[in-house]
FIPAGU-346126 format. One line per field, with one value per residue (C-alpha): residue number from 1; residue in one letter; x negated, y negated, z negated. Coordinates in pm, 1 decimal. Layout:
// residues N
k <- NUM / ...
r <- a / ...
px <- X / ...
py <- Y / ...
pz <- Z / ...
// end
This chain:
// residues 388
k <- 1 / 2 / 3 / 4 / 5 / 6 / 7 / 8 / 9 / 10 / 11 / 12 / 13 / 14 / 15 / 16 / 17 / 18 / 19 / 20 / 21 / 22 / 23 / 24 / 25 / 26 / 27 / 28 / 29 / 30 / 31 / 32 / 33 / 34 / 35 / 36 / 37 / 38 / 39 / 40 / 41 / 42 / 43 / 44 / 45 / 46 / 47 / 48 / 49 / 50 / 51 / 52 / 53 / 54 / 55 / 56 / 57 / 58 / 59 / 60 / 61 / 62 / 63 / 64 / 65 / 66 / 67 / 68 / 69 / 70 / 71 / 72 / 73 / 74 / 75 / 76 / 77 / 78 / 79 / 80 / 81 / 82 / 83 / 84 / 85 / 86 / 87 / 88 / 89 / 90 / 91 / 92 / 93 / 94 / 95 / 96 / 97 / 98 / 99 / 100 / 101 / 102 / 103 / 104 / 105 / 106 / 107 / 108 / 109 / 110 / 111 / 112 / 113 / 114 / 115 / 116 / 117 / 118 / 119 / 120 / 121 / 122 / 123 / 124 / 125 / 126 / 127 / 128 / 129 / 130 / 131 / 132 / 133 / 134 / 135 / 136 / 137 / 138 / 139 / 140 / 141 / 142 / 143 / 144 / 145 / 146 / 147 / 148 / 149 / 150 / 151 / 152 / 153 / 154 / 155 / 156 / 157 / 158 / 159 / 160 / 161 / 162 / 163 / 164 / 165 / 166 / 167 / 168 / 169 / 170 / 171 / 172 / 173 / 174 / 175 / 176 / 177 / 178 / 179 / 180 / 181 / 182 / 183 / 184 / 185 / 186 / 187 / 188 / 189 / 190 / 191 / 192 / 193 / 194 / 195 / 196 / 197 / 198 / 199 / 200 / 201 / 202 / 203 / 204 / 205 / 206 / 207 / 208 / 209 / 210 / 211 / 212 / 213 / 214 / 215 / 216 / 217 / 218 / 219 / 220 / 221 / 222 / 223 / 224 / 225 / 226 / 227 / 228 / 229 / 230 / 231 / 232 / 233 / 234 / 235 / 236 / 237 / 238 / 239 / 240 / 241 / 242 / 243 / 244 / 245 / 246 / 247 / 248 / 249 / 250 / 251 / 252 / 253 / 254 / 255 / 256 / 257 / 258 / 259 / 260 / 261 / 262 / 263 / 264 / 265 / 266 / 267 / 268 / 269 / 270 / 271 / 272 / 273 / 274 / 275 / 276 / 277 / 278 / 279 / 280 / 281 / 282 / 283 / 284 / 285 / 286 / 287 / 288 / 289 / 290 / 291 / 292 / 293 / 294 / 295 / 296 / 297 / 298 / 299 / 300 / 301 / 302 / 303 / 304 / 305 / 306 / 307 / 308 / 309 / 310 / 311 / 312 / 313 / 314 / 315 / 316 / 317 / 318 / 319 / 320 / 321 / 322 / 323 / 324 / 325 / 326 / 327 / 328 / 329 / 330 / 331 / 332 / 333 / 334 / 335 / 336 / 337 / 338 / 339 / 340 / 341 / 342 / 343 / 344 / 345 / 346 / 347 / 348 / 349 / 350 / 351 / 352 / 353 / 354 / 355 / 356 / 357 / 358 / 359 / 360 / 361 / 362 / 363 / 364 / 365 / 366 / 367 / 368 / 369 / 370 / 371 / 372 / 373 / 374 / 375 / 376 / 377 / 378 / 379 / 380 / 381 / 382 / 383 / 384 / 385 / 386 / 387 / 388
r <- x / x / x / x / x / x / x / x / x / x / x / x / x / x / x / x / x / x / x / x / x / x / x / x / x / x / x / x / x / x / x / x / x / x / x / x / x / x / x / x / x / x / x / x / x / x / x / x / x / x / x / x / x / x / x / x / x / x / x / x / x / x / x / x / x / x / x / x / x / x / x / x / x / x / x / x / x / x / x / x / x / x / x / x / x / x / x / x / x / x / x / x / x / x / x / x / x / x / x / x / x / x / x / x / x / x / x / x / x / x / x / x / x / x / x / x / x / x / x / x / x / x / x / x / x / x / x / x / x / x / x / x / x / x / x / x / x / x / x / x / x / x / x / x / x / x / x / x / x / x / x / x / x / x / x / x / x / x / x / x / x / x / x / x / x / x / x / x / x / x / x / x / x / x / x / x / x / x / x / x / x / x / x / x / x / x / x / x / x / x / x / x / x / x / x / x / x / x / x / x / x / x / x / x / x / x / x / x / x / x / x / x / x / x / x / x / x / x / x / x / x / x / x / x / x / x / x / x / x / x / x / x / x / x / x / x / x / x / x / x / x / x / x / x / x / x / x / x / x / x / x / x / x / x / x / x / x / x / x / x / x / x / x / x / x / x / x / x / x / x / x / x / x / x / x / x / x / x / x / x / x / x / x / x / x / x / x / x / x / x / x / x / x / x / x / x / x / x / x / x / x / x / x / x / x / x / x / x / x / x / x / x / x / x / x / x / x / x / x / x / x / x / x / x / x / x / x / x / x / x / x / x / x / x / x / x / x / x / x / x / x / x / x / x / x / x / x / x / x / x / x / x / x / x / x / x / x / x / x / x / x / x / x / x / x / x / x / x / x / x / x / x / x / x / x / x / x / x / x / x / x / x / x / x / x / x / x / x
px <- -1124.4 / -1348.2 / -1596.3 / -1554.9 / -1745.7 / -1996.3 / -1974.8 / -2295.5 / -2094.1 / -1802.7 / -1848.0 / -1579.4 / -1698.5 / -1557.2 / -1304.9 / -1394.5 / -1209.7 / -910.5 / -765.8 / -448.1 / -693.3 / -759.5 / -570.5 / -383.8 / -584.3 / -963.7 / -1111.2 / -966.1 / -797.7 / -473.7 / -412.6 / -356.3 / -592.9 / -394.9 / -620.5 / -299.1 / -305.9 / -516.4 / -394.9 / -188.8 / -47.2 / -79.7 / -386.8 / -493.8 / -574.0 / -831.5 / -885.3 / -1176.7 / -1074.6 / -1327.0 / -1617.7 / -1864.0 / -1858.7 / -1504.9 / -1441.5 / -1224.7 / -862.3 / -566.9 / -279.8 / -109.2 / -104.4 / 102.4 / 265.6 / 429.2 / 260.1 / 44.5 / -43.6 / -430.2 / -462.1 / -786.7 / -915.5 / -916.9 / -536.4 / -529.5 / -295.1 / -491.8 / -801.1 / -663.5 / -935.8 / -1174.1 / -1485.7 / -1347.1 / -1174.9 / -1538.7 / -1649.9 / -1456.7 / -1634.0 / -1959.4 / -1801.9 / -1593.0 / -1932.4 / -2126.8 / -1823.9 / -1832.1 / -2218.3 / -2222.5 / -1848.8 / -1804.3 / -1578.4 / -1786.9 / -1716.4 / -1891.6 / -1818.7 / -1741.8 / -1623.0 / -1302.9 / -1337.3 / -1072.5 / -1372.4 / -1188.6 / -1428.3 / -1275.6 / -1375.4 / -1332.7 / -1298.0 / -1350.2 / -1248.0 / -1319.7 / -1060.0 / -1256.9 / -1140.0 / -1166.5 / -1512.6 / -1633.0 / -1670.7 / -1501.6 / -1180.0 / -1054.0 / -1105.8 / -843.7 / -916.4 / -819.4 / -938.2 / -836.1 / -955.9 / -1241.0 / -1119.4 / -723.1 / -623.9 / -598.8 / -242.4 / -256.4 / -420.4 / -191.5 / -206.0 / -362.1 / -509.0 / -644.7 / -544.0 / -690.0 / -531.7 / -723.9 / -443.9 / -147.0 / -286.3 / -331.6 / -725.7 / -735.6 / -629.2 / -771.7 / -618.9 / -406.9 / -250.1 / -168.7 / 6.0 / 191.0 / 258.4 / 252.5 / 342.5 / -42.6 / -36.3 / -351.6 / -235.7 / -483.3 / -353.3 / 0.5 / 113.5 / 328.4 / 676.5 / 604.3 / 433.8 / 717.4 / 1003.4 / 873.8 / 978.4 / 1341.4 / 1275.0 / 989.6 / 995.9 / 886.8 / 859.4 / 816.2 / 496.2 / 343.3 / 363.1 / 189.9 / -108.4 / -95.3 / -11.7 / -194.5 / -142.8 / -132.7 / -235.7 / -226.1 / -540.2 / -359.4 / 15.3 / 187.2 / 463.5 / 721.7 / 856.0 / 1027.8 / 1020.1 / 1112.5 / 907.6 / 926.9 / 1025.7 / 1333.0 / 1248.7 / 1226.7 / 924.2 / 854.2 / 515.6 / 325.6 / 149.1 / -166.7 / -389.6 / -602.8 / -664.7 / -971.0 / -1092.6 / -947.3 / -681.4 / -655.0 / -979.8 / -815.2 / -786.8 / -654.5 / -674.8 / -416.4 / -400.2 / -88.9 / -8.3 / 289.6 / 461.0 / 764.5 / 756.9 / 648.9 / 912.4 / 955.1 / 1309.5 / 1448.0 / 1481.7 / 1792.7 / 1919.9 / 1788.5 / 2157.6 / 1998.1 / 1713.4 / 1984.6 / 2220.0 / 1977.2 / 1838.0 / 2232.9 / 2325.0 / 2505.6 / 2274.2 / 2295.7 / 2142.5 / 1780.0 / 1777.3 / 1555.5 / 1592.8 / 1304.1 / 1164.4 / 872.6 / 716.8 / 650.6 / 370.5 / 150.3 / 313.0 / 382.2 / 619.9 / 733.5 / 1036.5 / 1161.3 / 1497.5 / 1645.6 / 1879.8 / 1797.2 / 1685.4 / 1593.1 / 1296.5 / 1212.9 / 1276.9 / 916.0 / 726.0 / 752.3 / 461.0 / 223.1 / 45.8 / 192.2 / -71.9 / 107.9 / -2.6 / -242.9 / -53.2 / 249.0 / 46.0 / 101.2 / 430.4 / 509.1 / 218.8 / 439.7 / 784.2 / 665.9 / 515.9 / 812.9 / 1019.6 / 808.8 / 805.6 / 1189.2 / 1202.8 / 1345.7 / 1601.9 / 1647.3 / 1499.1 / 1507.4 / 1191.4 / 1069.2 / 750.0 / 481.5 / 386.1 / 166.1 / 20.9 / -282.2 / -562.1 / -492.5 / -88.1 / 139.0 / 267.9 / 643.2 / 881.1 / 1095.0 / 1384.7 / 1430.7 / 1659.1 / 1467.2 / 1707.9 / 1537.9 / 1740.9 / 1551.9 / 1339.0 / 1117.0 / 749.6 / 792.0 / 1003.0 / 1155.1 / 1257.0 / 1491.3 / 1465.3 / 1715.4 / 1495.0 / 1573.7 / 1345.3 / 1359.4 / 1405.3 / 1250.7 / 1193.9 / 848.3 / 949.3 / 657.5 / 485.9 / 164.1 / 36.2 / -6.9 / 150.1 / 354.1 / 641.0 / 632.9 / 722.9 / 957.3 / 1132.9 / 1137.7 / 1247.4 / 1534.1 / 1631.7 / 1591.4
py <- 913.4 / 906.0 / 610.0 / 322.8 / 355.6 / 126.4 / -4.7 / 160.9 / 528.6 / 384.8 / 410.5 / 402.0 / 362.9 / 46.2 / 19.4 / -85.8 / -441.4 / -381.7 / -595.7 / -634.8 / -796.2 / -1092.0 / -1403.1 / -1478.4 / -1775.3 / -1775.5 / -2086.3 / -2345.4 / -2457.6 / -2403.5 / -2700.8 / -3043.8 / -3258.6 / -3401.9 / -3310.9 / -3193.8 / -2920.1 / -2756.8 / -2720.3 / -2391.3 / -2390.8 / -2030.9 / -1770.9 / -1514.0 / -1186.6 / -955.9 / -635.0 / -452.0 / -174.0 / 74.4 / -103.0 / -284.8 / -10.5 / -61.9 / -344.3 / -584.3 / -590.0 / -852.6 / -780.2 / -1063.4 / -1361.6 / -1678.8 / -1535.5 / -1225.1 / -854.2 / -699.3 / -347.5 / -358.5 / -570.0 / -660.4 / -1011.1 / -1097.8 / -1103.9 / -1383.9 / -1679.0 / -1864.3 / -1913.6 / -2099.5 / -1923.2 / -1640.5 / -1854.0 / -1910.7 / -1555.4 / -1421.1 / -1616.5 / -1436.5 / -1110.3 / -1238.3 / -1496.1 / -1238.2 / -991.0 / -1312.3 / -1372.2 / -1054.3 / -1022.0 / -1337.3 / -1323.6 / -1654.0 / -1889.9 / -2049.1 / -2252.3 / -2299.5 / -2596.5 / -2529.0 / -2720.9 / -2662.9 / -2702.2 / -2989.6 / -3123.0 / -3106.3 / -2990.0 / -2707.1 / -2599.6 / -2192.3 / -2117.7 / -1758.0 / -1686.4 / -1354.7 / -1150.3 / -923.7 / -580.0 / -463.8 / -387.1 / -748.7 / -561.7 / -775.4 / -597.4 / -833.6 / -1190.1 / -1487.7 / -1676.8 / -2056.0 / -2213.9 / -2559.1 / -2929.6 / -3100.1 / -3269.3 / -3155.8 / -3046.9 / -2674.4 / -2485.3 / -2307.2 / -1994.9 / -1663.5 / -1485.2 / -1141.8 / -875.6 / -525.9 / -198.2 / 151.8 / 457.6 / 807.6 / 1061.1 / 893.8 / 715.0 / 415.9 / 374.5 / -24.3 / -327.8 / -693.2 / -952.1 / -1078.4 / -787.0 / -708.6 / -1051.1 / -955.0 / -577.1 / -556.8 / -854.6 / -920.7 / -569.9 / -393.8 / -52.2 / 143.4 / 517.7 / 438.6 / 741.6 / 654.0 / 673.9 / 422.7 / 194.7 / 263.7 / 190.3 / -158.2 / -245.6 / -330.7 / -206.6 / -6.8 / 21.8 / 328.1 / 556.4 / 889.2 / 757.2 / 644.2 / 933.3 / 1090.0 / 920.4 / 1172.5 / 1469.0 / 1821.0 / 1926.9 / 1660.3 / 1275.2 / 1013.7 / 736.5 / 394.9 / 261.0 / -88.7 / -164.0 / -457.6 / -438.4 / -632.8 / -674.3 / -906.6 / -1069.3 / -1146.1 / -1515.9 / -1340.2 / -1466.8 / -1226.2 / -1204.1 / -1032.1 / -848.1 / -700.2 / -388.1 / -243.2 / 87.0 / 306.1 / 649.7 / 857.9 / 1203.8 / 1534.3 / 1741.7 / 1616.3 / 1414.8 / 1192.7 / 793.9 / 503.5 / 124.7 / -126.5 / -522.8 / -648.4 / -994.1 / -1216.7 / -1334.4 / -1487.6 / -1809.7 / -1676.3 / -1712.0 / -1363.4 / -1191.6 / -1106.6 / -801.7 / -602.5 / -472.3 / -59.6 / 61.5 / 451.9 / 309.0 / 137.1 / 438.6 / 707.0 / 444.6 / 456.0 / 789.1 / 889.2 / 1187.1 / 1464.5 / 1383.2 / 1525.5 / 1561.9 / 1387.1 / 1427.4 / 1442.3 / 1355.2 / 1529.3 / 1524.1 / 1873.3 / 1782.0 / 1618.0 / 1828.1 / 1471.2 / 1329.7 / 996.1 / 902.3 / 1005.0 / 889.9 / 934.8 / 763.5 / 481.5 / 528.6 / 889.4 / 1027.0 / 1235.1 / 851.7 / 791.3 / 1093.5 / 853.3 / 649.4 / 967.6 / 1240.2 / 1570.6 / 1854.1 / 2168.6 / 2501.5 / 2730.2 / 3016.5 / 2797.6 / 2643.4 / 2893.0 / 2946.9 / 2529.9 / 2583.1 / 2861.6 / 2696.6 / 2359.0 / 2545.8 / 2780.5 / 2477.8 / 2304.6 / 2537.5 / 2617.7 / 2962.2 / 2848.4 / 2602.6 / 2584.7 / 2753.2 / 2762.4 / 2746.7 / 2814.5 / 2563.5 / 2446.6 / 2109.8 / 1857.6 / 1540.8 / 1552.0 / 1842.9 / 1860.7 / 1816.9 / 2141.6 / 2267.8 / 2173.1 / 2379.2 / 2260.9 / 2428.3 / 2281.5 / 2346.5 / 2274.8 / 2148.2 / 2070.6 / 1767.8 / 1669.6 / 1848.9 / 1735.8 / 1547.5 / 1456.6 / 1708.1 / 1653.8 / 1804.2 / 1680.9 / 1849.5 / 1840.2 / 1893.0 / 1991.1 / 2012.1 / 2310.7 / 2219.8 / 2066.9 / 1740.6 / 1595.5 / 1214.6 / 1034.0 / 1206.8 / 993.4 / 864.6 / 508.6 / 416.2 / 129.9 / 255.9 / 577.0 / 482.2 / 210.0 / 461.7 / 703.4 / 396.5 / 357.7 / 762.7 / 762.1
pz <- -1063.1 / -753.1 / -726.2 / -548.5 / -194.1 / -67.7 / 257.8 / 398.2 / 382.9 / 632.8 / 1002.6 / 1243.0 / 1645.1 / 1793.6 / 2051.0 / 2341.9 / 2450.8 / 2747.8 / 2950.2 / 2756.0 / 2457.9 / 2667.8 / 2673.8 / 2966.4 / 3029.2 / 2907.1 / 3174.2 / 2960.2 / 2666.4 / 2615.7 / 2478.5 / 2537.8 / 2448.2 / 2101.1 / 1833.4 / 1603.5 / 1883.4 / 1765.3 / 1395.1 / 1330.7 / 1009.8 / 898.6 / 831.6 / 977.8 / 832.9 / 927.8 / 757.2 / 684.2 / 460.6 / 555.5 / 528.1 / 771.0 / 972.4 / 1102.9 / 1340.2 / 1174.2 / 1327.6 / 1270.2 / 1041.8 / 995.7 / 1233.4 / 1232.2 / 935.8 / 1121.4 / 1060.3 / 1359.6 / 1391.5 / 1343.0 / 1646.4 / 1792.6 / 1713.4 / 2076.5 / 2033.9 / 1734.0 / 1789.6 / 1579.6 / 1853.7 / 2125.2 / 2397.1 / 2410.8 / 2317.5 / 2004.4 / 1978.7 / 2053.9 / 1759.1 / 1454.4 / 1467.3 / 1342.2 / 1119.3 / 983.5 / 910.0 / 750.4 / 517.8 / 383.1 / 366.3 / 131.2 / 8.2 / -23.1 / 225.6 / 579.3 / 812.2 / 1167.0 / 1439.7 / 1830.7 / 2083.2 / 2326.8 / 2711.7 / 2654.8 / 2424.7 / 2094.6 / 1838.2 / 1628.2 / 1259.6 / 1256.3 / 829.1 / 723.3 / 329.2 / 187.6 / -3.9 / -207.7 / -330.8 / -739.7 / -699.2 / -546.9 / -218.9 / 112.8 / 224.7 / 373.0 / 589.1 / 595.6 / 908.2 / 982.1 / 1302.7 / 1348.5 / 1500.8 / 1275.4 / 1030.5 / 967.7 / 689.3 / 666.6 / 559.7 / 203.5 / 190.4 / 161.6 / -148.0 / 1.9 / -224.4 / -219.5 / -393.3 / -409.1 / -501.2 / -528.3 / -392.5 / -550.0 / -847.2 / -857.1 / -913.9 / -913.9 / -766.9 / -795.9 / -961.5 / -637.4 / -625.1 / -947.3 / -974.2 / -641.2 / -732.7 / -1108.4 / -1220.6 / -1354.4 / -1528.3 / -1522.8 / -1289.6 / -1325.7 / -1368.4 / -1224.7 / -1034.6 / -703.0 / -861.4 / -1064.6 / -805.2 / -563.2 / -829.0 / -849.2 / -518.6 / -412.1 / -76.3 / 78.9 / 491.5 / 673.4 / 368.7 / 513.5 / 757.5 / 418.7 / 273.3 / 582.6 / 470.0 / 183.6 / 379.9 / 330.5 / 726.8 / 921.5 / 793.3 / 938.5 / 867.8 / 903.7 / 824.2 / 791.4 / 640.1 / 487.1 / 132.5 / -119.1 / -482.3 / -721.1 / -915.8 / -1362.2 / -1299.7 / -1051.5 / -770.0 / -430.9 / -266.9 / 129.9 / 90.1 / 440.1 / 357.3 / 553.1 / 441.9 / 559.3 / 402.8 / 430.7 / 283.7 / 295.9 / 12.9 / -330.0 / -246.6 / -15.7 / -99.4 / 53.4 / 66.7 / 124.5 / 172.1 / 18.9 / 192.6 / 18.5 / 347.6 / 176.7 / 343.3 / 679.9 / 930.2 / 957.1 / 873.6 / 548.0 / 454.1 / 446.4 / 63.9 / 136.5 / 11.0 / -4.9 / -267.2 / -478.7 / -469.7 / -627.8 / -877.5 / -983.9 / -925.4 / -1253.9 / -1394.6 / -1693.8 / -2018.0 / -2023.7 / -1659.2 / -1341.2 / -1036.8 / -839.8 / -442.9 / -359.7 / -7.3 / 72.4 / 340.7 / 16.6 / -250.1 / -432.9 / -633.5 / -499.2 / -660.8 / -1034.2 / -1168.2 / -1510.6 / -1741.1 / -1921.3 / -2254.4 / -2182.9 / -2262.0 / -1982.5 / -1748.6 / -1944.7 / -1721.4 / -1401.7 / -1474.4 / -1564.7 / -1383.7 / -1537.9 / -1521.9 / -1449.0 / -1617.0 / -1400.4 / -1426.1 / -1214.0 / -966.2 / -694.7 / -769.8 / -620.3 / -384.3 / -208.6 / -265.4 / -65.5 / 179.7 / 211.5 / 226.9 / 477.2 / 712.2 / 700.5 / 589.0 / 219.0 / 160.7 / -223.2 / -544.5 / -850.5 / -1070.8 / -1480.6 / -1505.5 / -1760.6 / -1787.1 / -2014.1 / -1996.2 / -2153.3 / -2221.5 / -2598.8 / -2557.5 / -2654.5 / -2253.6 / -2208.5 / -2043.5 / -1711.8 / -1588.4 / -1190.0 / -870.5 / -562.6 / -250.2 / 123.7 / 211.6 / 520.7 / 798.1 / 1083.8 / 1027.3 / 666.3 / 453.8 / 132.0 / -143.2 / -419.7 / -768.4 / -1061.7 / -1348.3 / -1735.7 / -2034.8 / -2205.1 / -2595.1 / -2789.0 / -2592.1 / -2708.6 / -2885.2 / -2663.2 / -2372.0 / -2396.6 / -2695.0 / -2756.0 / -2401.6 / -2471.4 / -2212.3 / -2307.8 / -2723.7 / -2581.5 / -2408.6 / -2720.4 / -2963.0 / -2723.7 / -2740.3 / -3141.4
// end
């Protein structure tokens, strides 16, 4: 598990402010004069995933994502003098990460209250700003529920306690591999530029993206997704702000009828089948019966025998590139250093080509099936209770 980073190591060069930043009107306010004016009733949120050496940009705005937009661009500051004013605010909110507040004045002469509240990552570190700017003296909206997770590759390293309640349902995550984390959802947008975050040959640093998941009391929540990745091979990580739009005005999502049909595709006994991106050689989706015990391998990382490795090096490559369209493939597997290796039988099919690849894999255990992969996991001997 790699160590969280401090803040010092990050340093990304700023970009330089364009004319498309700027409001179309900067000599005056905006506004009229009505002191409710100036009152918006949602947050603003400013990340600042990679440190205080990034400039912080917006990523969700009058309850609607943006695409790491600069904060000259905010809807929330109703003229560049108060636009102007977030940066530092922003940078003195994380130094002390605790909530502050400053006073300015309009040209109409309303005085405006600018609030900055931190939204710290798992290791008490500012990822993240809410921003509320507003006349002196209204009442300001309810805060968002925003939160931060990390994952190291595609594990999930840890998350803090927003968003575990808004992508775990206040489970502790830590060690959750990305099938898991991705089953949880009901629907998760732009898939295949996530995983290029991931990718061995060509990855991309930033992605956003909607989802939707339900949550224990059944109720279906919109969630706004933005991370940054950094690092190279299987020491890359990324960082995400989760943001719980649900009662944004922004529009419901769609059911994602090609999610729903492989959770129900009717499948052997003692089979999975398998989606692996063959651009980050990782498994991202894992289906099985219920009640079988090979549906418990979807929340572990399997460690596959040395003697293998090259062997699924070379087919994902193969497959990558275009030169292979199926296999078939004899593999070792285990979950843990002391565990006996367990055999996998597996036909490998390219389904799709182009920037992100895939592969989906119809997988058998060769007997005898082991009764509980991981000892003392709680899934894992529910699972096995249920196949007894």
């Amino acid at each position: 598990m790699a160590a969280p980073s401090s803040d010092s190591a990050d340093n990304e060069s700023p970009r330089p402010v364009s004319p498309v930043d700027m409001p179309t009107q900067i000599n005056r306010c905006q506004h009229s004069h009505e002191a409710h004016d100036h009152a918006p009733q949602y947050w603003a949120i400013a990340e600042r995933l990679n440190g205080s050496g990034q400039d912080p940009t917006v990523v969700l705005d009058s309850g609607r994502p943006r695409k790491f937009a600069h904060l000259h661009r905010v809807t929330i500051a109703p003229g560049l003098g108060i636009a102007q004013r977030l940066g530092p605010l922003i940078a003195r909110c994380a130094a002390m990460r605790r909530m502050v507040t400053e006073r300015a004045g309009m040209a109409c002469g309303a005085p405006m209250e600018i609030v900055a509240v931190p939204v710290p990552g798992p290791y008490g570190d500012t990822r993240a700003v809410s921003l509320w700017a507003g006349a002196a003296g209204e009442p300001m909206p309810p805060l968002p529920a925003v939160g931060i997770v990390e994952c190291d590759a595609a594990v999930v390293v840890a998350a803090c306690p927003t968003a575990r309640a808004i992508l775990f349902d206040g489970q502790f995550p830590e060690g959750l591999v990305l099938p898991e984390m991705l089953s949880r959802f009901d629907r998760f947008d732009d898939r295949s530029d996530f995983l290029a975050l991931l990718s061995l040959h060509n990855p991309v640093d930033s992605w956003i993206g909607c989802a939707t998941r339900t949550f224990a009391d059944g109720t279906t929540h919109r969630l706004h997704i933005a991370a940054r990745a950094s690092g190279q091979g299987i020491t890359r990580s990324l960082r995400a702000v989760v943001c719980d739009i649900t009662n944004s005005e922004s529009a419901p999502a769609k059911p994602d009828m090609y999610s729903s049909a492989l959770k129900h595709t009717p499948i052997l006994p003692g089979h999975a089948v398998a989606l692996i991106d063959l651009s980050s050689m990782v498994v991202h989706d894992w289906v099985a019966n219920k009640g079988d015990r090979i549906g418990g391998w979807r929340h572990h990382r399997p460690l596959l025998h040395p003697a293998d490795q090259a062997l699924i090096i070379e087919t994902c490559h193969e497959m990558r590139v275009g030169t292979r369209a199926d296999a078939r493939i004899c593999a070792r597997v285990r979950f843990d250093p002391s565990d006996q290796w367990i055999t996998l039988e597996s036909r490998w099919t390219r389904i799709i080509t182009g920037d992100q690849p895939q592969a989906l894999v119809d997988i058998e255990v060769v007997a005898p099936v082991p009764a509980s992969v991981v000892d003392h996991c709680p899934w894992c001997e529910e699972i096995a209770d249920e196949a007894a």
